[in-house]
Each structure stands twice: as structure tokens, then as C-alpha cells.
N, CA, C and O atoms as CSV, one atom per row, in Angstrom:
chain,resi,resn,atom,element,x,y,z
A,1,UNK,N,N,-37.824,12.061,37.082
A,1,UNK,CA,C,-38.547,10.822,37.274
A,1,UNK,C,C,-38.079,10.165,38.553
A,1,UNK,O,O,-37.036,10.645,38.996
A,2,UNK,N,N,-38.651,9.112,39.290
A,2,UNK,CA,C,-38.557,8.676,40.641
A,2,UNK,C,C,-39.243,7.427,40.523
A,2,UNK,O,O,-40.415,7.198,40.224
A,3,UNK,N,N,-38.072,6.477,40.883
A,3,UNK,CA,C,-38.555,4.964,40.456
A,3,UNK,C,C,-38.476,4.650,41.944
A,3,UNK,O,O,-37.764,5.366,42.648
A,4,UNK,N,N,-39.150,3.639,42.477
A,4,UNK,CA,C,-39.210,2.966,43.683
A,4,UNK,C,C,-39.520,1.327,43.725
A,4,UNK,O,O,-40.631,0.799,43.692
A,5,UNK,N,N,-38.229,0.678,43.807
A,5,UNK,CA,C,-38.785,-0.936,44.127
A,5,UNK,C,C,-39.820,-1.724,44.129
A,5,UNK,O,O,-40.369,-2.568,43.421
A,6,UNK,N,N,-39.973,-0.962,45.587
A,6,UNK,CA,C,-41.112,-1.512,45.962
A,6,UNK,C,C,-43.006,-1.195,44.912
A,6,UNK,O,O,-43.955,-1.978,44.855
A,7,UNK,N,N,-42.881,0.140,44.304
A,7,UNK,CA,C,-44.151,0.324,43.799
A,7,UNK,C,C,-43.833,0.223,42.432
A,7,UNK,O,O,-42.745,0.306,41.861
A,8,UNK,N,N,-45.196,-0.008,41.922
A,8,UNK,CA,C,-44.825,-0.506,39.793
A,8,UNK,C,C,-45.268,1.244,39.433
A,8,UNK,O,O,-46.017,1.388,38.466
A,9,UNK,N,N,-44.930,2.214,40.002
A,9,UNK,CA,C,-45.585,3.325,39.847
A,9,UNK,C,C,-44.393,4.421,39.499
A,9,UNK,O,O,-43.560,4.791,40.326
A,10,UNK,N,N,-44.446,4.763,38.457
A,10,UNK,CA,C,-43.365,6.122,37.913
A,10,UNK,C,C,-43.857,7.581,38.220
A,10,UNK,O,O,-45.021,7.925,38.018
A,11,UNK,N,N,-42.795,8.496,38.769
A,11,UNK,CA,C,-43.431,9.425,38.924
A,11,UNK,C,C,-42.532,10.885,38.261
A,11,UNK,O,O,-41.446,11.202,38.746
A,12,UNK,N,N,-43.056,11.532,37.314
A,12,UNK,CA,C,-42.591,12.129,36.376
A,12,UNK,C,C,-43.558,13.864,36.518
A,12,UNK,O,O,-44.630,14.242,36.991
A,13,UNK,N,N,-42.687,14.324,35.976
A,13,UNK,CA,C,-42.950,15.786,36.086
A,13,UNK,C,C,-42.813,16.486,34.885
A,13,UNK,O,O,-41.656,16.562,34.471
A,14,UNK,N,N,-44.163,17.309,33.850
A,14,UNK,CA,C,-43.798,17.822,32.702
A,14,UNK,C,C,-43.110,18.969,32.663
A,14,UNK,O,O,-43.155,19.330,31.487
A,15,UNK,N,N,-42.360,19.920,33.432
A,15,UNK,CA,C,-42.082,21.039,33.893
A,15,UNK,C,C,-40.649,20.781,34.688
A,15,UNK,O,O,-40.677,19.909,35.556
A,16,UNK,N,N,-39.755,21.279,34.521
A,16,UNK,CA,C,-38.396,21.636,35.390
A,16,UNK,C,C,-38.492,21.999,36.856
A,16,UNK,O,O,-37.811,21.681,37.830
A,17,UNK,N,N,-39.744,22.901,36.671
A,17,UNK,CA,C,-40.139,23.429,37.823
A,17,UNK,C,C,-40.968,22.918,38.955
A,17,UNK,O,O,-42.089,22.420,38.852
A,18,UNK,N,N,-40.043,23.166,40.417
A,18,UNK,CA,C,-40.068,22.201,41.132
A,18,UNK,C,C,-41.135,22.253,41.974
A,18,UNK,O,O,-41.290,21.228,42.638
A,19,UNK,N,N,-42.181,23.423,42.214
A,19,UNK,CA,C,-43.384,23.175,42.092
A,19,UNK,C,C,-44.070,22.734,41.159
A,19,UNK,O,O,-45.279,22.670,41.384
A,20,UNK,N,N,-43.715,22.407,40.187
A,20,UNK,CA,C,-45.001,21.636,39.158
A,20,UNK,C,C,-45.798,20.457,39.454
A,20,UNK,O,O,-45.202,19.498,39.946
A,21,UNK,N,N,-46.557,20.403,39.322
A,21,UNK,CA,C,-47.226,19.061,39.685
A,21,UNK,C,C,-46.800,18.157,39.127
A,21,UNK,O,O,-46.296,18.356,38.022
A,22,UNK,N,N,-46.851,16.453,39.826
A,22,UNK,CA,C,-46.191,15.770,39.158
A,22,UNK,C,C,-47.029,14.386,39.103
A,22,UNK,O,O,-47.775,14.264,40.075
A,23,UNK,N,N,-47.057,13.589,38.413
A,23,UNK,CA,C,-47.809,12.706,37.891
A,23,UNK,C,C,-47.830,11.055,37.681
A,23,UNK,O,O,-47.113,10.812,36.710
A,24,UNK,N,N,-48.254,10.127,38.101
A,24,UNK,CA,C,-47.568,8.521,38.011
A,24,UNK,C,C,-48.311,8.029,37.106
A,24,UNK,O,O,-49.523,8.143,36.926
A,25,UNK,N,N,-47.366,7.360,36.426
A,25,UNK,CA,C,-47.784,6.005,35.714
A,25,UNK,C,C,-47.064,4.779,36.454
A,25,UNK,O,O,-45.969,4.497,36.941
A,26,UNK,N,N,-48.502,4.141,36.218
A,26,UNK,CA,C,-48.398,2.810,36.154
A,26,UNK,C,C,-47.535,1.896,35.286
A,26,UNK,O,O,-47.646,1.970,34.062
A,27,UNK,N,N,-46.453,0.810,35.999
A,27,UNK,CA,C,-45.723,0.250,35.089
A,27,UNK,C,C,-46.104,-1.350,35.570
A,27,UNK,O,O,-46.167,-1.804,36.713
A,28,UNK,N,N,-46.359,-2.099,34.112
A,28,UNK,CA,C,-46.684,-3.234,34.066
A,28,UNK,C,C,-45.644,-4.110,34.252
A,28,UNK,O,O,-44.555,-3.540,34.319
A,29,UNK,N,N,-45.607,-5.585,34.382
A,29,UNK,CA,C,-44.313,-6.542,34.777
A,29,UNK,C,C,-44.958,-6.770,33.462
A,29,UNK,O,O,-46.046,-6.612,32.908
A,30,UNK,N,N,-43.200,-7.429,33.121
A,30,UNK,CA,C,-43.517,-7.920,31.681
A,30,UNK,C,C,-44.374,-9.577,31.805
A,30,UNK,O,O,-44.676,-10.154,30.761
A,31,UNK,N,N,-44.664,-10.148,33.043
A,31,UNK,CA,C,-45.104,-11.395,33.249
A,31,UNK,C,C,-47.150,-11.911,32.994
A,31,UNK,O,O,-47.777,-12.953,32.800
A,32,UNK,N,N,-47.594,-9.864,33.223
A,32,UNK,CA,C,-48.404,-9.509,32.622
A,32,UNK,C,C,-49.000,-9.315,31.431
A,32,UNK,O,O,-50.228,-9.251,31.366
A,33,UNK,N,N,-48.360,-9.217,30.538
A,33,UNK,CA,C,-48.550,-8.613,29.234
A,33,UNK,C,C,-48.566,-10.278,28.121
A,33,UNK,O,O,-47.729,-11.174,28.236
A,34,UNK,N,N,-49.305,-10.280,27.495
A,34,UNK,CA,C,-49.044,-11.268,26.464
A,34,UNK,C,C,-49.108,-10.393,25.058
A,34,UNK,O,O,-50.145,-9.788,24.788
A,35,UNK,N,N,-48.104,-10.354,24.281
A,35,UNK,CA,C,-48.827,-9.958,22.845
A,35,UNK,C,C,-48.673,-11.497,21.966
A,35,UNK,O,O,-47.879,-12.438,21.976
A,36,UNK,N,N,-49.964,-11.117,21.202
A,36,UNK,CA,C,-49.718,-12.117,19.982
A,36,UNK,C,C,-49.361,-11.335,18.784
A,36,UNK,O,O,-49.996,-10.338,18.441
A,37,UNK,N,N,-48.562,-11.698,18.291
A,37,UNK,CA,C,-48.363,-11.841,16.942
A,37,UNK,C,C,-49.000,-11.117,15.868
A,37,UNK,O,O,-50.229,-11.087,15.807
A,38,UNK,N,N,-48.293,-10.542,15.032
A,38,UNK,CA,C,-49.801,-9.801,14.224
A,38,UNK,C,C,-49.123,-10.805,12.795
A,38,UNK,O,O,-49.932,-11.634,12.379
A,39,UNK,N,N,-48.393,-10.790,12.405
A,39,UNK,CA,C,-47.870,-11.699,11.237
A,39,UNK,C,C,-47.844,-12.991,11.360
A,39,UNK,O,O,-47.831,-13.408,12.518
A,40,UNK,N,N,-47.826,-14.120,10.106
A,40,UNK,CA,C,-47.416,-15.557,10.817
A,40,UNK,C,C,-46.163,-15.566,10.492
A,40,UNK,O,O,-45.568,-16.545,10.944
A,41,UNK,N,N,-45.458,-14.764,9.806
A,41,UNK,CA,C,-43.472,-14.537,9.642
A,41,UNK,C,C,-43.632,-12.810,8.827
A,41,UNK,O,O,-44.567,-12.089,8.477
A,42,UNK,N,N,-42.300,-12.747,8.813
A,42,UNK,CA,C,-41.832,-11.817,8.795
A,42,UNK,C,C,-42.330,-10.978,7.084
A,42,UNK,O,O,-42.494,-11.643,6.061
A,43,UNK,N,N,-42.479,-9.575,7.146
A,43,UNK,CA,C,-42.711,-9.434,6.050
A,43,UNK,C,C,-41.640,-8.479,5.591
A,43,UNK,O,O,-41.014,-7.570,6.135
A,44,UNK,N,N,-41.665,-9.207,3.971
A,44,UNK,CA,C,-40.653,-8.701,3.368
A,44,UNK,C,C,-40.282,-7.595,2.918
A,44,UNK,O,O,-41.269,-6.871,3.048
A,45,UNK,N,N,-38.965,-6.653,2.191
A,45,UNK,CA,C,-39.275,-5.094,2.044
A,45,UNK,C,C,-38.864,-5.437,0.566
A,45,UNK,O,O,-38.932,-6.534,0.013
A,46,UNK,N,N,-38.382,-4.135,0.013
A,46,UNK,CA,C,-38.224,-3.704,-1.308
A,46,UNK,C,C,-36.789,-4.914,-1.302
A,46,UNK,O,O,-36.215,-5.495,-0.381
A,47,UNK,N,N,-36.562,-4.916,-3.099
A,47,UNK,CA,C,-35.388,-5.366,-2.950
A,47,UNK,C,C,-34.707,-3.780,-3.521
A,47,UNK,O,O,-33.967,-3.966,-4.488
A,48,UNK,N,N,-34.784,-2.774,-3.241
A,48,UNK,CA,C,-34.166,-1.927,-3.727
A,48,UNK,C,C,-34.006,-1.662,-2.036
A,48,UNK,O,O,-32.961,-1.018,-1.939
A,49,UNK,N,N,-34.487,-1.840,-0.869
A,49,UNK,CA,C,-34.126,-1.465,0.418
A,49,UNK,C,C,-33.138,-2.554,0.561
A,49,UNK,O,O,-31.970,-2.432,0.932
A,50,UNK,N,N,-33.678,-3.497,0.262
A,50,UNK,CA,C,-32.608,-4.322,0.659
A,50,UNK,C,C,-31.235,-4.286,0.486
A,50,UNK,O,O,-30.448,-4.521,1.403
A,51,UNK,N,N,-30.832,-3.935,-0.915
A,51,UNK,CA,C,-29.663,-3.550,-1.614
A,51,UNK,C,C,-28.923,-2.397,-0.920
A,51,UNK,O,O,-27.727,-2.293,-0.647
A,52,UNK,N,N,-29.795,-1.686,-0.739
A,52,UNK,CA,C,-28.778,-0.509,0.426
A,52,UNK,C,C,-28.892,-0.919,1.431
A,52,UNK,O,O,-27.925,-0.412,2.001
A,53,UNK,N,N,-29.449,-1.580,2.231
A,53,UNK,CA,C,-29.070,-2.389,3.548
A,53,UNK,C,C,-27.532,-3.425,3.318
A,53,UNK,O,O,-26.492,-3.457,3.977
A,54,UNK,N,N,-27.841,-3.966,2.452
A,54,UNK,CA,C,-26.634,-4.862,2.578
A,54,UNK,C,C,-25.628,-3.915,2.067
A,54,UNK,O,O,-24.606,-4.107,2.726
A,55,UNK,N,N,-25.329,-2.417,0.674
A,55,UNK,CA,C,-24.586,-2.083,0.349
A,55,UNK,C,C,-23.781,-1.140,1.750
A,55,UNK,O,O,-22.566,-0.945,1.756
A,56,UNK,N,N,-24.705,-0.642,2.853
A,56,UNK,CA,C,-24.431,-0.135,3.907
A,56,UNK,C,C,-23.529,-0.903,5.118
A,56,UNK,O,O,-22.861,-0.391,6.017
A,57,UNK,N,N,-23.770,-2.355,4.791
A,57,UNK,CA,C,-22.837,-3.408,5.742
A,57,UNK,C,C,-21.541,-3.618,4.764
A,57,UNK,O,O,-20.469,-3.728,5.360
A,58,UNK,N,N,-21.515,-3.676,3.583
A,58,UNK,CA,C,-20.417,-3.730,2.826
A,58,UNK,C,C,-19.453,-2.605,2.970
A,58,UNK,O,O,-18.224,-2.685,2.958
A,59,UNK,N,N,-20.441,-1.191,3.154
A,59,UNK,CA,C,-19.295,-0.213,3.078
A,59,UNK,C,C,-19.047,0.040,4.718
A,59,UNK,O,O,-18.676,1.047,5.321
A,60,UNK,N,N,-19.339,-1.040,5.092
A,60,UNK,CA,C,-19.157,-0.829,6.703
A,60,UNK,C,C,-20.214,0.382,7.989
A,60,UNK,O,O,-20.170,0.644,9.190
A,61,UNK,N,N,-20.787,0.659,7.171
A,61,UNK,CA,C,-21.449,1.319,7.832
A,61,UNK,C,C,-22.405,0.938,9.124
A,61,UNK,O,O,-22.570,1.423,10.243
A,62,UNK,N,N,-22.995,-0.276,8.331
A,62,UNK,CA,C,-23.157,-0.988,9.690
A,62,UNK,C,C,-22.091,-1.900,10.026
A,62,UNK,O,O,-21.199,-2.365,9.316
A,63,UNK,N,N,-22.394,-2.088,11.416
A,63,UNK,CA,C,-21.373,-3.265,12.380
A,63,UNK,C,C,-21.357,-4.269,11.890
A,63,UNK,O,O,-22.338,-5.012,11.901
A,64,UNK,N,N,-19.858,-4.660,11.135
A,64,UNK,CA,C,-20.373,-6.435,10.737
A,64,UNK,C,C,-20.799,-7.529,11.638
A,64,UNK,O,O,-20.915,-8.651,11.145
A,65,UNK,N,N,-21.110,-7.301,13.215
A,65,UNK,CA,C,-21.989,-7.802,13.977
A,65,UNK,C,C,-23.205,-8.231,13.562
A,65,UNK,O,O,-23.556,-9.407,13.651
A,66,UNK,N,N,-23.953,-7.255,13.063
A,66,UNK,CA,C,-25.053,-7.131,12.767
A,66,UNK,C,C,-25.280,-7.262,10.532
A,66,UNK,O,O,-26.265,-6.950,9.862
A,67,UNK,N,N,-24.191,-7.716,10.158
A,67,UNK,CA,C,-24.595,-7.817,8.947
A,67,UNK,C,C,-25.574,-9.296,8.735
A,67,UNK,O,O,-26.328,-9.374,7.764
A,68,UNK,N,N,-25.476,-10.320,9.647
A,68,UNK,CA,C,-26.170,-11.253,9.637
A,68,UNK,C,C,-27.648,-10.867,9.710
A,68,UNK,O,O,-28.394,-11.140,8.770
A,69,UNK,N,N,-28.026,-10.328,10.649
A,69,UNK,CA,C,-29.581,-10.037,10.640
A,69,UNK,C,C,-29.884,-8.982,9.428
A,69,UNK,O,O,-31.060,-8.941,9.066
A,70,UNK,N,N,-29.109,-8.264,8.870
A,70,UNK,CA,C,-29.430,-7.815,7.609
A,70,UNK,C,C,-29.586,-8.413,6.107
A,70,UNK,O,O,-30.439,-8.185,5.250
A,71,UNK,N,N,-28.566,-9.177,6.104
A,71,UNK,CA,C,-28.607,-9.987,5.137
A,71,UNK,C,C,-29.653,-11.164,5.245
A,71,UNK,O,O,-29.953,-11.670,4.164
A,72,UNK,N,N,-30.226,-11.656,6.312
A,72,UNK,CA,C,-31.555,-12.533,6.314
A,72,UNK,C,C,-32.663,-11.874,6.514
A,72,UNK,O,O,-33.643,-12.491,6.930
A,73,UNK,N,N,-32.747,-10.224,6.211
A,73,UNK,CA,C,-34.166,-9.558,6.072
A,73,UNK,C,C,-34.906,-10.389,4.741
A,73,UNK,O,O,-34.245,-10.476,3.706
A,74,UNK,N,N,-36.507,-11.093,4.801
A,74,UNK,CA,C,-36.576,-11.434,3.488
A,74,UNK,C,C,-36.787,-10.101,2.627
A,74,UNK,O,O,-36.774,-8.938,3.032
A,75,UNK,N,N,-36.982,-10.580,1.344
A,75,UNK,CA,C,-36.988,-9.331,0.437
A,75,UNK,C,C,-38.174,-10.017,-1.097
A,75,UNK,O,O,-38.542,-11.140,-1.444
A,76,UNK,N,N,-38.311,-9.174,-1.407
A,76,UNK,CA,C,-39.693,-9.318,-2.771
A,76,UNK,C,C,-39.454,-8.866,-3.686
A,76,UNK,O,O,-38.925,-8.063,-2.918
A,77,UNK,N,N,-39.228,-8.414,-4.890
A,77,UNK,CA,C,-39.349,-7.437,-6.039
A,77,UNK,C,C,-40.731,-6.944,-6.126
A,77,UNK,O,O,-40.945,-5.733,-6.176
A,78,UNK,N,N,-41.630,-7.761,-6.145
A,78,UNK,CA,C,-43.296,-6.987,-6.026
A,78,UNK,C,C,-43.436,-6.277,-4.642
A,78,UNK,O,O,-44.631,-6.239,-4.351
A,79,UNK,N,N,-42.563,-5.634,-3.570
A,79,UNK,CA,C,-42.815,-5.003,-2.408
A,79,UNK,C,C,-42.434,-3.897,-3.291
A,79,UNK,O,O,-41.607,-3.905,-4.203
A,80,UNK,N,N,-43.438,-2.612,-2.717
A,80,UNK,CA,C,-42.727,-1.132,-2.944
A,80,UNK,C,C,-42.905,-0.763,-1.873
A,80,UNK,O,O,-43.765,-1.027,-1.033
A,81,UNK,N,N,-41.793,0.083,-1.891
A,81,UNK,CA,C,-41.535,1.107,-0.596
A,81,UNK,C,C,-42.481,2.019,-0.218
A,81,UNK,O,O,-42.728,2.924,-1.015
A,82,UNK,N,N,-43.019,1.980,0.742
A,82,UNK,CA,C,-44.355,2.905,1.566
A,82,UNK,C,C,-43.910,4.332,1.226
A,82,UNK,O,O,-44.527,4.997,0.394
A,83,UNK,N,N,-42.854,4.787,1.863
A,83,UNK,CA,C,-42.392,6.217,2.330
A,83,UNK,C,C,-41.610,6.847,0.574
A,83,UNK,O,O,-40.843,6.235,-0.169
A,84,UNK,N,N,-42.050,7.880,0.457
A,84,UNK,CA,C,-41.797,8.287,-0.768
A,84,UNK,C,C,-40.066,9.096,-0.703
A,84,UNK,O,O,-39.518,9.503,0.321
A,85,UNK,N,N,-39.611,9.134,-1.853
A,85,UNK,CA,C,-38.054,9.534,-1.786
A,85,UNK,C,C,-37.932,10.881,-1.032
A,85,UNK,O,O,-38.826,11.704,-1.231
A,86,UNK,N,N,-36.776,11.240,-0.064
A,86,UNK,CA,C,-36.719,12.549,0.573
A,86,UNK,C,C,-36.189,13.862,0.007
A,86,UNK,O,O,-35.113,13.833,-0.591
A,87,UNK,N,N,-36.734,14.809,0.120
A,87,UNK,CA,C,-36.261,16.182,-1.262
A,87,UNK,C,C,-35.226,16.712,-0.187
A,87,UNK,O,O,-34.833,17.852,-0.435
A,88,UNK,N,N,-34.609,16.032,1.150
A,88,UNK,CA,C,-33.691,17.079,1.964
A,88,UNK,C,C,-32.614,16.152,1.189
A,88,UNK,O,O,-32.533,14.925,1.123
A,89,UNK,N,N,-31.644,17.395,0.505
A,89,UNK,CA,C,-30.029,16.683,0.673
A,89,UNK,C,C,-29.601,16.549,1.386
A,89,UNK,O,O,-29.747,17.253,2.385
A,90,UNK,N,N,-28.491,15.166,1.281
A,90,UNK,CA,C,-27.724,14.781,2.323
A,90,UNK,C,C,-26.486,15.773,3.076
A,90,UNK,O,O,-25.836,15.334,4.025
């Protein structure tokens, strides 16, 4: 890849090979971009995710840096979990 100051233009190559053709994207300033919002707050997860989120900051697993933003995830008992349980052992 080949970034240049002066241009908002990236230039990237799908191939190692140094004849390959190579290709730019366009890069936006973030002063451009507006997103709105798709929620009006945050939505909540399982309280069975939740419980291993916080049991994962307890056993240290996560950074107690970051146990604050875990522990103020909201949480529901009527949320179920999207993604179904995984059959790979750990």
C-alpha cells in the first residue's frame, strides 16, 4: 500500500507481484461523513451474555480497565442470543 499526504487516494496491490496491477481507493476525511444513529440508546443483550462478560472481568480475563464498560452493558432477561451455541471444543 502507498499513502501520500498530499492525495486522499490509497494505492494497493492484490498480488505480491510486482508487476501486478495496482489499484486506488479513495479515502474520505472524517469531516465528510455524517452517520446518524440507527438506535435512540443502546440495545441490550442476554443476561446469560452478560454474566460471562462480567464472570470474564472477575476471572480477570478482561483488563480491569475495561471492566467498567462491561459492567454498564444494559442487559434484559427477554433478550435471546442471536448466534446459536458452538459444537467446536474449547
Amino acid at each position: 500500500m502507498t499513502f501520500r499526504k498530499d492525495k486522499q487516494v490509497v494505492k494497493y496491490k492484490t498480488s505480491m507481484n510486482t508487476t501486478a496491477a495496482s489499484f486506488d481507493a479513495e479515502v474520505q476525511s472524517k469531516a465528510k461523513v455524517s452517520l446518524l444513529p440507527c438506535y435512540r440508546s443502546q440495545l441490550p443483550i442476554s443476561k446469560a451474555k452478560y454474566d460471562g462478560l462480567v464472570k470474564l472481568c472477575t476471572d480477570k480475563v478482561i483488563p480491569n480497565c475495561f471492566k467498567h464498560e462491561f459492567v454498564n452493558i444494559p442487559r434484559a432477561t427477554n433478550v435471546k442470543d442471536c448466534l446459536p451455541e458452538s459444537d467446536i471444543e474449547d
